[in-house]
N, C-alpha and C positions, 0 to 999 in steps of 0.2 A: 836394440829393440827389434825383435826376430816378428811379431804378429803386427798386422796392419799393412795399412796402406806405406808406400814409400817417402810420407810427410809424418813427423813428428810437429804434434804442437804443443807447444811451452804453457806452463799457467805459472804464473806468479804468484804467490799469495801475500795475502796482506803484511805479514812481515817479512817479506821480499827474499823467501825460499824459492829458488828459478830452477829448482831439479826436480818440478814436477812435470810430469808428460802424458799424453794419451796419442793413441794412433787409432785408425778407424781401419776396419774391413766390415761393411754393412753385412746385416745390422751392427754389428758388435763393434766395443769400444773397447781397449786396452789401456790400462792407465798403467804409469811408469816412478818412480820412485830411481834418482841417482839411477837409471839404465836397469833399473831390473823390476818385473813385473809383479804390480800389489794385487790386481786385480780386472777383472772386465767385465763388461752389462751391454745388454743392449739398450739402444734407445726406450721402446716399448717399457720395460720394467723401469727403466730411469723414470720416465714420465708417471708410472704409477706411482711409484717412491713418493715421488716431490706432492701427488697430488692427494695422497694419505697424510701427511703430514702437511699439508697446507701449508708448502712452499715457495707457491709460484711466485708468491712477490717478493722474497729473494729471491729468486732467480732474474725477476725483473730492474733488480735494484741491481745485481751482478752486473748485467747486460750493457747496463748505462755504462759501466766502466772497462768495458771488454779493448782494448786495441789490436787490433788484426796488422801484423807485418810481415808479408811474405817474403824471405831471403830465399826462397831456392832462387836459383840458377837458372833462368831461360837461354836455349839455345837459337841462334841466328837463323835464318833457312835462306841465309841467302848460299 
């Protein structure tokens, strides 16, 4: 995944496909399909999307079930 920030994050979907990915370099979003690139939006346009089609409360009903788990690697300083 060549565009974005140096964190890949994972999305699961409901029937438990774990090869989906997005990376961020603001504004913009890179979304990932098995390592290779479906598409990107920024923020901005996402939020008009959702809100033309009156989707905010799925996205609220998502949210309830979101789990955040960071595996990078921190380094020591000592």
């Amino acid at each position: 995944m060549q565009n974005g920030s140096d964190v890949a994050y994972e999305i699961a979907t409901v029937d438990g496909d774990k090869h989906f990915y997005y990376t961020k370099n603001d504004p913009t979003i890179f979304f990932y399909h098995k390592n290779k690139e479906i598409g990107s939006s920024d923020i901005k346009m996402m939020i008009k999307y959702l809100n033309k089609h009156n989707d905010g409360s799925k996205v609220n009903k998502i949210v309830k079930n979101v789990k955040v788990l960071d595996e990078r690697k921190t380094t020591s300083k000592d």
